[in-house]
C-alpha positions as CSV (number, residue, x, y, z in Angstrom):
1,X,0.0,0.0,0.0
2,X,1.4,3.2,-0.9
3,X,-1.5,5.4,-0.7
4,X,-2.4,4.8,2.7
5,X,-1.6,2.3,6.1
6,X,-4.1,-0.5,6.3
7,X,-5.7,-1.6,9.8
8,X,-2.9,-4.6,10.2
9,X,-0.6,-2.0,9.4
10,X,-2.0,0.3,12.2
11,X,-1.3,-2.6,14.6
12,X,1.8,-3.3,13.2
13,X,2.4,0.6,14.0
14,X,1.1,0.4,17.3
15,X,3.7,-2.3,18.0
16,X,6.4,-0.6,16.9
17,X,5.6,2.6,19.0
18,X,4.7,0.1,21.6
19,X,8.1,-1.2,21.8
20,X,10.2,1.8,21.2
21,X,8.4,3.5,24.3
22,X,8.9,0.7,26.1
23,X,12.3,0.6,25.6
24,X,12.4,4.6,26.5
25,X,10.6,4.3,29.6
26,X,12.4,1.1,31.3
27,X,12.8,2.1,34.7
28,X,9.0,2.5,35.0
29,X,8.4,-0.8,33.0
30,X,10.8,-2.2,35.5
31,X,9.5,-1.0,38.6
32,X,5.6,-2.1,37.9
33,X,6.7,-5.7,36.6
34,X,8.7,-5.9,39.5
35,X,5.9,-4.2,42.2
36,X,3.3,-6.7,40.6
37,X,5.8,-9.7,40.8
38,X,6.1,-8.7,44.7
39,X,2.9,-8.7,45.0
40,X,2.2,-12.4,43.9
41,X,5.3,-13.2,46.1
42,X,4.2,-11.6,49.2
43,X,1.0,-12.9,49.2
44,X,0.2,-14.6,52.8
45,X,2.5,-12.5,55.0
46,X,2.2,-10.0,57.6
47,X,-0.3,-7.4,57.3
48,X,1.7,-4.7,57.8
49,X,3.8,-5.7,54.8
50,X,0.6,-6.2,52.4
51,X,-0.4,-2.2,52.9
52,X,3.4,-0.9,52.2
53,X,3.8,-3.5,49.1
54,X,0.3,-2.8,48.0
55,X,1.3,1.1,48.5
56,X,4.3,0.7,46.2
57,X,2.6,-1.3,44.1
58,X,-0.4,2.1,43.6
59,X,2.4,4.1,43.5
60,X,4.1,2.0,40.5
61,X,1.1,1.5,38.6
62,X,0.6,5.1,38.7
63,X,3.6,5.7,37.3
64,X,2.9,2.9,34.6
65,X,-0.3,4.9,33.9
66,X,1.1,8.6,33.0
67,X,3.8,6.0,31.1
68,X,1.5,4.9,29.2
69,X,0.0,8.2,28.4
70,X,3.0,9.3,27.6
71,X,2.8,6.6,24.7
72,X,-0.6,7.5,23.5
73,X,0.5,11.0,23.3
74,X,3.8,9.9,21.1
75,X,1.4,7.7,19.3
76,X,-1.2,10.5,18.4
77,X,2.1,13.4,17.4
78,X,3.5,10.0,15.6
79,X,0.6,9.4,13.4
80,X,-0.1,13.2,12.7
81,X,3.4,13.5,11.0
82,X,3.4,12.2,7.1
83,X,7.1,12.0,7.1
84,X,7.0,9.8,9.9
85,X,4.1,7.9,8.6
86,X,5.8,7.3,5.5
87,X,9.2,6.0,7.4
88,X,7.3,3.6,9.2
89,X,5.4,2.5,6.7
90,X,8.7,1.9,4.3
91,X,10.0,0.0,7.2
92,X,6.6,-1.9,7.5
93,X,7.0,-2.7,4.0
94,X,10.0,-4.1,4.4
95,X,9.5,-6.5,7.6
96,X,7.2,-8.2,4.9
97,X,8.0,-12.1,5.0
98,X,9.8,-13.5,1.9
99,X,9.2,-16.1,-0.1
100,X,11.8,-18.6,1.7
101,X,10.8,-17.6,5.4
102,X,7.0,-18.5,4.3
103,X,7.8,-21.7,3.1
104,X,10.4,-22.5,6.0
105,X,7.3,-22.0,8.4
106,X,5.9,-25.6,6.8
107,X,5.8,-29.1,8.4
108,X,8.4,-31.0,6.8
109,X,6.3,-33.1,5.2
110,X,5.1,-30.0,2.9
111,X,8.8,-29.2,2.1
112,X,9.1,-32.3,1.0
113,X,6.3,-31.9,-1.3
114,X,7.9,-28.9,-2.9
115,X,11.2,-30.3,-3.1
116,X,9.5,-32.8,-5.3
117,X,8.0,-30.3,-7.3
118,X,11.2,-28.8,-8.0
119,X,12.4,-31.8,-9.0
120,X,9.9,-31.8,-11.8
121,X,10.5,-28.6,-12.6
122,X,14.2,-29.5,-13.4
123,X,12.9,-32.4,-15.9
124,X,10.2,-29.5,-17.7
125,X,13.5,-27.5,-18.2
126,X,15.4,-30.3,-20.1
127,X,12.2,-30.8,-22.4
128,X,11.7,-27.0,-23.1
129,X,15.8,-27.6,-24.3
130,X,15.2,-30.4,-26.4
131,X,12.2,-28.0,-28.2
132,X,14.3,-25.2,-28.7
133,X,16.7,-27.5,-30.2
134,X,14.3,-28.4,-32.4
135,X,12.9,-24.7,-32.9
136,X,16.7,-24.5,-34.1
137,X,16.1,-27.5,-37.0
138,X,13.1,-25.7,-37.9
139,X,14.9,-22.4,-38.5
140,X,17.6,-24.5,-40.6
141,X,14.7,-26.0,-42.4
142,X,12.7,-22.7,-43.5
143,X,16.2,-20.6,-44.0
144,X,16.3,-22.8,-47.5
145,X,13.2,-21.8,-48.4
146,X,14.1,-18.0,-47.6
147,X,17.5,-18.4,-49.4
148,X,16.0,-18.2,-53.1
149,X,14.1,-14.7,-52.8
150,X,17.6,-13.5,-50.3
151,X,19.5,-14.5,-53.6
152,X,17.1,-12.6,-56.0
153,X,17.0,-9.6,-54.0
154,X,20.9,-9.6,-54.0
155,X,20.5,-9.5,-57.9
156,X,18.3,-7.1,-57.6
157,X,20.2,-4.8,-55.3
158,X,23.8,-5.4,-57.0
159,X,22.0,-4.9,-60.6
160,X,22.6,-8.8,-61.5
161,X,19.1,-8.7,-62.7
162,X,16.2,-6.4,-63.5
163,X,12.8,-7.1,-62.1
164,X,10.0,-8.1,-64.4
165,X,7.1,-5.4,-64.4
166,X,5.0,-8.6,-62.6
167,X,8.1,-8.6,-59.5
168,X,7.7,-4.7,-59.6
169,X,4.4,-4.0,-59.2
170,X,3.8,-2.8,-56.1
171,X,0.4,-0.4,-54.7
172,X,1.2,1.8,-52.2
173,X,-1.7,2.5,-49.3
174,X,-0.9,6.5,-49.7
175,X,-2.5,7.1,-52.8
176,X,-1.6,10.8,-52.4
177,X,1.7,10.3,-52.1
178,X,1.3,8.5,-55.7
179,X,-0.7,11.1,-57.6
180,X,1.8,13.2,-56.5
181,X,5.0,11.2,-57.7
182,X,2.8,11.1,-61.3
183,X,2.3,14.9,-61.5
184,X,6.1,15.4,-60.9
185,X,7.1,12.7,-63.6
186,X,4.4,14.6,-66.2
187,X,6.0,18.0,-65.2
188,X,10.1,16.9,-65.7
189,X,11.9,15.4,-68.4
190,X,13.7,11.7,-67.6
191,X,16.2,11.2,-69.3
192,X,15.6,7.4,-68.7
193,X,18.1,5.9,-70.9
194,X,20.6,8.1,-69.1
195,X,19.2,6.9,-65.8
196,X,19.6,3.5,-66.6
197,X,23.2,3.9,-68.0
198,X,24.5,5.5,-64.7
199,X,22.2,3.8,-62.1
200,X,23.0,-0.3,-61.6
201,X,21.2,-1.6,-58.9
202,X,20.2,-0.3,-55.6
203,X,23.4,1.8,-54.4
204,X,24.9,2.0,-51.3
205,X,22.1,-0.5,-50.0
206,X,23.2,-2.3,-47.7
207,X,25.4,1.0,-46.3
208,X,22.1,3.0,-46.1
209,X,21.0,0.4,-43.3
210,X,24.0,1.0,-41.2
211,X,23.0,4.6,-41.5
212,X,19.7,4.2,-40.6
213,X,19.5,2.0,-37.6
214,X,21.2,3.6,-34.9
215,X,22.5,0.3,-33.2
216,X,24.9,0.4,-36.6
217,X,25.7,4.1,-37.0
218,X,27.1,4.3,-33.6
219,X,29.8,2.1,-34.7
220,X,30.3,3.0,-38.1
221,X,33.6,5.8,-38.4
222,X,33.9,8.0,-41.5
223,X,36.7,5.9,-42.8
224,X,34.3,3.1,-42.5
225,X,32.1,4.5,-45.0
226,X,33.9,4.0,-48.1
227,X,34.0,-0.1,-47.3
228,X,30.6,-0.8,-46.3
229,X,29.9,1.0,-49.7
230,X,31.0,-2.1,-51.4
231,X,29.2,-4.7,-48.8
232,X,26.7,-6.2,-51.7
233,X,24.8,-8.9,-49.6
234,X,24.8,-10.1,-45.6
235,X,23.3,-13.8,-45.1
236,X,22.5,-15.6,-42.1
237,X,23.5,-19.6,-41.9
238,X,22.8,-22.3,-39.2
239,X,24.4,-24.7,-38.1
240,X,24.0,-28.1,-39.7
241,X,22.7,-30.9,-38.3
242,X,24.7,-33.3,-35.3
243,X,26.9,-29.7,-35.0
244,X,26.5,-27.8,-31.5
245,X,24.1,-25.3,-32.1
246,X,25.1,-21.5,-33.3
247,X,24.6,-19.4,-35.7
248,X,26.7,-17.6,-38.7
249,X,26.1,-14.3,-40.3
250,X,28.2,-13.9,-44.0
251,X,29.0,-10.3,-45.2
252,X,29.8,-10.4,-48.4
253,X,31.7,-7.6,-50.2
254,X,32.9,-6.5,-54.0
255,X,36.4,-5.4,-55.0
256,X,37.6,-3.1,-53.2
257,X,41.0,-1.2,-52.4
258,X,41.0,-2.3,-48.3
259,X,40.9,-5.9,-47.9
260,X,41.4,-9.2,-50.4
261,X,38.5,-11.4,-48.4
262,X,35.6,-11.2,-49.9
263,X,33.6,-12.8,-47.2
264,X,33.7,-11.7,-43.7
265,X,32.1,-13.8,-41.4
266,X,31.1,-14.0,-37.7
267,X,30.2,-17.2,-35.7
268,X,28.0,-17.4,-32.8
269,X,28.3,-20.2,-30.4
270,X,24.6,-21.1,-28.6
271,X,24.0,-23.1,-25.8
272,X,20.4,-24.5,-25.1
273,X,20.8,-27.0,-22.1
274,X,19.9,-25.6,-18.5
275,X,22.5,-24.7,-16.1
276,X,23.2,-27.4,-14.0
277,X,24.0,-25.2,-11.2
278,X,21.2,-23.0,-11.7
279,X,18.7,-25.1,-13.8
280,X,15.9,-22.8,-12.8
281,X,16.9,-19.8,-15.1
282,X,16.8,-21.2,-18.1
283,X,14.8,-18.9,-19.9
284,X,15.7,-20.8,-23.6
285,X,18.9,-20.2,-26.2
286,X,21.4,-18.5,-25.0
287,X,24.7,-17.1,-27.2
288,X,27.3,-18.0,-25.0
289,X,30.7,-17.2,-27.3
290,X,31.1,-15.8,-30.8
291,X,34.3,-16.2,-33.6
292,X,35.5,-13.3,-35.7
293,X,37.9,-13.8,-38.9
294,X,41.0,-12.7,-39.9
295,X,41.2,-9.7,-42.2
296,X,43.3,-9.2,-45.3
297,X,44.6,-6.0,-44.9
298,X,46.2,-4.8,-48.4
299,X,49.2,-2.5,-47.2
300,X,48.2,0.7,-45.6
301,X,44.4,0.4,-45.5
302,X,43.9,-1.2,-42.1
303,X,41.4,0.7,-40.0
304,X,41.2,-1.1,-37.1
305,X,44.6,0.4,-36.2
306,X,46.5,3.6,-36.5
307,X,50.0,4.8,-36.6
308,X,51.4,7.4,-33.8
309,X,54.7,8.7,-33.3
310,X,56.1,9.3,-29.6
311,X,59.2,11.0,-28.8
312,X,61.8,9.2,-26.4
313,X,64.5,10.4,-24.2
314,X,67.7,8.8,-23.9
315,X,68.7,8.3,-20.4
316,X,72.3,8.3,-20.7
317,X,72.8,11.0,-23.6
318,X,69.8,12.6,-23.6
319,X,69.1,12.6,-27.4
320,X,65.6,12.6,-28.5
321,X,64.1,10.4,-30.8
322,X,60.6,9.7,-32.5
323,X,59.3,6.2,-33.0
324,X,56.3,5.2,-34.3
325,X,53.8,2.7,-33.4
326,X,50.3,1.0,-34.4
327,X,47.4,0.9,-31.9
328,X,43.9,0.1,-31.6
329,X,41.1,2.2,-33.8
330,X,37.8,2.4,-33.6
331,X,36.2,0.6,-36.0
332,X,33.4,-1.5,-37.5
333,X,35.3,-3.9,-38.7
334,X,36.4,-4.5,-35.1
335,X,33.3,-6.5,-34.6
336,X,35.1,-9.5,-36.9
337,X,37.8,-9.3,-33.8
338,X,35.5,-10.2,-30.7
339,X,37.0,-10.8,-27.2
340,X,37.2,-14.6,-26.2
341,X,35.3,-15.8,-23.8
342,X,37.6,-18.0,-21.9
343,X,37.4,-21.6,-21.2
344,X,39.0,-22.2,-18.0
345,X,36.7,-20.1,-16.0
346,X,38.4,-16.9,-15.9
347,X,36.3,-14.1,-15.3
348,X,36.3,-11.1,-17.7
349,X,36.5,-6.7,-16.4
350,X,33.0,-5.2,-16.2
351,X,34.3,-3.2,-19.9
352,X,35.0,-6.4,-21.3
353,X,31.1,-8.2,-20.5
354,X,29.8,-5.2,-21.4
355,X,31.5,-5.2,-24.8
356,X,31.0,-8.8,-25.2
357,X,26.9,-8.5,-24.4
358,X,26.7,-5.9,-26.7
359,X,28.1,-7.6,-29.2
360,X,25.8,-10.6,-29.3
361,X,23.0,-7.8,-29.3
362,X,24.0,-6.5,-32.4
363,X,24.4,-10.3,-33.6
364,X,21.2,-11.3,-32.6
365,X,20.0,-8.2,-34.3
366,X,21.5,-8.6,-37.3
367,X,19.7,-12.5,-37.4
368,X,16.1,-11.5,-36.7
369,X,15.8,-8.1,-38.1
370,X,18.1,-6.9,-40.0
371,X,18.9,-9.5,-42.9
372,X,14.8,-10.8,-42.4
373,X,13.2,-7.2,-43.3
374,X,16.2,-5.4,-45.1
375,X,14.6,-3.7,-47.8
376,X,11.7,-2.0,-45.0
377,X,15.4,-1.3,-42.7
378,X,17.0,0.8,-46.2
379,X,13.5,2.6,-46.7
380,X,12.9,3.1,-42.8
381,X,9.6,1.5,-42.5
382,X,11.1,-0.7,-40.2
383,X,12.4,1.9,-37.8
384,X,9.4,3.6,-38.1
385,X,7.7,0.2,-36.8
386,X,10.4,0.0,-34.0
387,X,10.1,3.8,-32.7
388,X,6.0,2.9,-32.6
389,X,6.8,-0.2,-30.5
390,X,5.3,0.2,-26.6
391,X,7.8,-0.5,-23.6
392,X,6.7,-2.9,-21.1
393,X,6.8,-2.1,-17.8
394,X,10.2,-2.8,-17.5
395,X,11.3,-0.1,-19.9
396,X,13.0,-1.7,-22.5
397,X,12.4,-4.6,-24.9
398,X,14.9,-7.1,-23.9
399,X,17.6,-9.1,-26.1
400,X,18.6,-12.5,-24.0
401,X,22.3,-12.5,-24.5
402,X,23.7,-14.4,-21.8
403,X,27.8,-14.5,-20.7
404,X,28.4,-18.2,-20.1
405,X,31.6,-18.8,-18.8
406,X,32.4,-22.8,-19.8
């Protein structure tokens, strides 16, 4: 309850106050407990005796009286104070019982129950693996039917092919928007054959995406822009059957003047099996490791890495002199050079998960969104679709990328 304090939590307050007065008036406490345990002990003797202990006893539960006034009076200032209210009640809130405390208040013979539930638990775990291994077949399967229109749209993008007027045809909703595309054709001159002599394909594509989707652009340096000019196609390939599950994403580039390769590629390593340590959070698939590839540099184009010079000082003499040196660039193309998740259970810096998580983000982005629903990513339809798209409750719509450490 935020709004307000319930009747249990009234008593709860009560108690609280109840306590903490107790504990600031203990000599009076003491004094009336101990005058009325006096009394029961005293019981049976001399007359005389009974009147003083029964005197000290009046005089002790008077005391214990204006005490307790003196708590109904802290009680009445306490609950006429919000900010106090709103302590207590925080702290209230927090006495709650847990989950564990409830369940340790069972007999055993409950506990036992539940431990046998958990049990079960365990085995649904291992069958929801075995489906998602089998989600992962299915993906394999229907990937071969995707490949055929992937490869025609890479003709149609790289000008390997023209679409017939049947693979054109295409109505758009805004009928506006059309009209006025027709009015402007009627009012200019095309020089079409021109057009078609200059024009080949879709250009700059695939490079257009990286603009557009701001995952990409953020990584994406101006010296980067001149390669991913010539990137003509991106593909998506699962592993094949027997293998241990992962995934592969292809980026496949023209001639160029930067590198010899002219496939690029990027592995990621999944695990769908539940922890045996913590079987309980498995949640489905996890990427748990990914493999870059080695780039062919051609002499002087490498931007990964750039040259600085740094002047040394001679101890002995004192000359001067000026080396030069390569170091680490930012880079695009660093994301074919991930950092290795290491097998013998050594744990990785904060920089280096956080690099490593956002890296099989951008993977698993690239595999459901990205090479799926290109064509609406280079026209922005797609963005459009995503900046429309509700947050939960939670804030965010959440990739499950998970570091395993093997």
């Amino acid at each position: 309850m935020k709004l307000g304090i319930t009747s249990c939590l009234l008593r709860k307050l009560h108690l609280i106050i109840y306590l903490y007065t107790s504990f600031y008036f203990p000599v009076v406490k003491g004094t009336a407990l101990g005058s009325e345990t006096r009394l029961k002990v005293d019981t049976g003797t001399q007359m005389a005796d009974n009147s003083k202990t029964e005197d000290t006893a009046s005089d002790s539960l008077e005391a214990a009286k204006n005490a307790s006034n003196k708590k109904e009076k802290l009680a009445d200032q306490v609950m006429q104070n919000p900010q106090v209210l709103a302590s207590l009640q925080e702290r209230l809130d927090n006495t709650a019982l847990t989950p564990s405390s409830y369940i340790e208040t069972f007999p055993k013979a409950v506990i036992r129950r539940i431990d046998a539930l958990k049990k079960l638990q365990v085995k649904c775990a291992h069958i929801e693996a075995k489906f998602y291994e089998e989600v992962h077949d299915l993906e394999r399967k229907y990937a071969a039917l995707y490949q055929p229109l992937f490869d025609k749209r890479r003709e149609f993008i790289n000008g390997e092919a023209e679409p017939t007027d049947a693979e054109s045809e295409w109505h758009s909703e805004n009928e506006d928007e059309e009209k006025l595309a027709g009015d402007l054709k009627n009012a200019v001159v095309i020089d079409e054959k021109a057009e078609e002599t200059n024009v080949k394909g879709i250009p700059d594509f695939w490079f257009t995406i990286f603009r557009n989707v701001d995952m990409l652009s953020e990584l994406v340096q101006e010296y980067d822009e001149p390669i991913l000019k010539h990137l003509q196609d991106i593909k998506v390939k699962f592993s094949e059957p027997g293998q241990p599950m992962s995934f592969s994403l292809e980026f496949h580039f023209g001639p160029n003047d930067y590198f010899s390769n002219s496939v690029l590629t990027k592995t990621y390593k999944m695990k769908s099996e539940p922890d045996k340590t913590d079987p309980f959070s498995f949640e489905g698939p996890e990427i748990v490791d990914c493999e870059g590839c080695t780039i062919d540099w051609k002499k002087g184009k490498n931007v990964t890495v750039k040259t600085i010079k740094k002047k040394q000082k001679h101890k002995g003499r004192g000359t001067v002199r000026t080396i030069t040196k390569q170091v680490p660039n930012d880079s695009f193309f660093n994301f074919f050079s991930p950092i290795k998740v290491s097998g013998d259970g050594e744990s990785l810096d904060e920089d280096s998960e956080f690099t490593l998580a956002a890296d099989f983000e951008i993977g698993h982005f690239f595999r459901e969104r990205i090479v799926p629903r290109a064509v609406l990513y280079f026209t922005g339809e797609a963005i459009e679709d995503d900046d429309n798209f509700e947050e939960d409750e939670e804030g965010e719509e959440e990739v499950r990328c998970t570091l395993y450490f093997l």
